[in-house]
Residue, then its C-alpha position, 0 to 999 in steps of 0.5 A: x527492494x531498493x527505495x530511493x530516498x524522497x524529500x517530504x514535506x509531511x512525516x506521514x508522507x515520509x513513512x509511506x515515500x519510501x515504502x513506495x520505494x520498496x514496494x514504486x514512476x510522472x505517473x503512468x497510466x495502469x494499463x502499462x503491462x509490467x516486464x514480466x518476463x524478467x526475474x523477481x526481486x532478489x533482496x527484501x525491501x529496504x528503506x520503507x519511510x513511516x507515516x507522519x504521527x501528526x498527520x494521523x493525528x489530524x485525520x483522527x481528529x477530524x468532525x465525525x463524518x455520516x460514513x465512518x467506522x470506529x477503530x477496529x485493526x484490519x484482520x482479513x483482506x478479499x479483493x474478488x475481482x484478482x483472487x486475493x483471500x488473505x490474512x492482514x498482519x499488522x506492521x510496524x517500524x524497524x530501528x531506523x524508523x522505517x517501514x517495517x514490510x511483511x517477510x518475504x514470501x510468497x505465502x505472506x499476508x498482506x500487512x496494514x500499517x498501525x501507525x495509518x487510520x484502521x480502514x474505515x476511519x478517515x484518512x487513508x490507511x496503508x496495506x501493502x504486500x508483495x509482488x512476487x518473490x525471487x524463491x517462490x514466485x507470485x505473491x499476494x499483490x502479484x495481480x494488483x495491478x489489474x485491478x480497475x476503477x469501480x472494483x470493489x473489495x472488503x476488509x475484515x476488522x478486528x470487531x467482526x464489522x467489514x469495511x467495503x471499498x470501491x477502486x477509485x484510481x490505480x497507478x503506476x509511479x516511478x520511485x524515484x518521482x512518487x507523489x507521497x502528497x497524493x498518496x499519503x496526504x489526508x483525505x476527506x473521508x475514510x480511504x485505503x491505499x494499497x501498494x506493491x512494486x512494479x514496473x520494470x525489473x532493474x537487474x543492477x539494484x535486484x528490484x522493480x522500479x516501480x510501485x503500483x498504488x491503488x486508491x479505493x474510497x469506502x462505500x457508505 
């Protein structure tokens, strides 16, 4: 998918604005049914920014809070409520700087972001997936737009421990008017985003034109 190129204040911001742009429009409210009648994307995403280094930095330097998990790299994502059961690779940046995003399948994992908080540290970690493909069809995030606030879902670690979140918001944002502040901006606690495309199919640019973001807090 095609993302357009946003202006951030903050390089963490950055990493993830245009990671929007591959994967999406004033918000819109998540109730909004996709044009799932069109075709899938054609193209894989492009231009995904990376996350600032500082602003991960801070988020790791914060006071330990009560509600916390050490560090430990996702490896298993459930989110029950849409059926998803998969893997968590582990995505870096590409030569340009960009987002690096999982190969375009259909059977592709999910994939968390290293340069982000593993979940369960404070700030917000990144997972992404994708919606659909143009070869095989739906793809691991291609229901995450169903999801509702007061879901919850779990994330396996790397040290056998599970990170359990509750959907605190889901939305839909055009790409060209993402809040990379809202959505990769620190937060007071520990967090996850998780982020597909959406929206309409622009048939001229092969990609949605937007991107479906969910908020989820970590249940203490």
């Amino acid at each position: 998918m095609r993302a357009p190129r946003l202006t951030i204040r903050d390089r963490r911001a950055a990493a993830f604005s245009v990671l929007l742009a591959v994967l999406g429009g004033s918000i819109t409210a998540i109730g909004l049914r996709t044009d799932d009648a069109l075709p899938p994307p054609v193209g894989a995403w492009e231009s995904v920014p990376a996350p600032s280094p500082a602003a991960t930095a801070t988020a790791k330097k914060r006071r330990p809070q009560q509600h916390q998990l050490r560090p430990s790299a996702p490896d298993r994502l459930d989110i029950p409520a849409i059926g998803v059961h998969t893997p968590v690779s582990t995505i870096g940046l590409r030569g340009d700087g960009t987002l690096d995003v999982p190969p375009l399948r259909s059977d592709a994992p999910a994939g968390w972001y290293r340069g982000s908080p593993t979940p369960g540290e404070p700030g917000p970690a990144i997972i992404v997936g994708h919606v659909d493909t143009a070869r095989d069809g739906p793809a691991v995030f291609f229901r995450l737009r169903e999801l509702t606030t007061g879901d919850t879902f779990s994330v396996r670690r790397a040290d056998r421990s599970v990170a359990r979140f509750r959907v605190t918001k889901v939305a839909s944002y055009p790409k060209k008017a993402f809040p990379s502040d809202e959505v990769y901006g620190d937060t007071s606690g520990p967090s996850l985003r998780l982020i597909t495309c959406g929206g309409s199919f622009d048939r001229d640019r092969g990609s949605y034109r937007s991107n479906i973001v969910v908020f989820a807090a970590l249940v203490p």
